[in-house]
N, C-alpha and C positions, 0 to 999 in steps of 0.2 A: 535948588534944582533948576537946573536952567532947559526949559520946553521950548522946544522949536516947532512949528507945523510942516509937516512933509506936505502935502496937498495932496496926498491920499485917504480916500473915503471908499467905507466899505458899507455893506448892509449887512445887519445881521438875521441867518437864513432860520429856517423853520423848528431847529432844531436847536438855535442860540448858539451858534457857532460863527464867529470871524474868521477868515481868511487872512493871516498875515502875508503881504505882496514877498514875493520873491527877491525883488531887490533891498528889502528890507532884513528879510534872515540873512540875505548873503553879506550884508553890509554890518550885522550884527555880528556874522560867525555860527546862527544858529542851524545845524540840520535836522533831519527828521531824527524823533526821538530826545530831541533835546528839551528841559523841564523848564518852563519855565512857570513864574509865579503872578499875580495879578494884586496890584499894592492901590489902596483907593486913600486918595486924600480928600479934601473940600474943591480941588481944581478938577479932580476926575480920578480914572482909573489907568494907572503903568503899568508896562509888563518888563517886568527883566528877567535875563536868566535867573533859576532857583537852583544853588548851590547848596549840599551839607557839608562845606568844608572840605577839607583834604581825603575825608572818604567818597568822593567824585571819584578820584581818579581809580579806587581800587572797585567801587560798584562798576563801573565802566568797563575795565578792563577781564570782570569777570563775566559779563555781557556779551563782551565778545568773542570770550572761549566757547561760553554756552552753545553760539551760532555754530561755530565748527562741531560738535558733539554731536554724535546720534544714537551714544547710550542712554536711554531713557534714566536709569540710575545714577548716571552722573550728570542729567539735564536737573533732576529735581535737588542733589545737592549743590548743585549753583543754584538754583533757584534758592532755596535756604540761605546758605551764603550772601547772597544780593539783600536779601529780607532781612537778613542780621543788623545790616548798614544800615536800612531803613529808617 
């Protein structure tokens, strides 16, 4: 794994929470809602995106119907649906 230092430093706040900098999601690809995972070795702790595989793209895409929907009956069978992938 080849680490490089950005020369950004954060603190973490009251609640154990980091702030990843903005030009680092956009430099990543990541936006809001995006999963990622936190991997710890003997040098520290990584985060990279957290993928399941090729079921990304179908939980994803049913995320996004959900948003348009405002039948209650068919917000919680997406929500089902999504959970299935899980």
């Amino acid at each position: 794994m080849n680490v490089k230092p950005l020369g950004i430093v954060r603190k973490i706040d009251e609640l154990g929470r980091i702030v990843i900098p903005k030009e680092v999601r956009r430099q990543q690809g990541w936006t809001t809602g995006t999963p990622v995972e936190m991997l710890g070795s003997e040098d520290g702790v990584f985060i990279r995106p957290y993928s399941i595989g090729d079921q990304d793209a179908v939980i994803r895409a049913l995320e996004a119907k959900k948003s348009f929907v405002e039948d209650v009956r068919v917000k919680k069978a997406l929500d089902l649906a999504i959970n299935t992938f899980k």
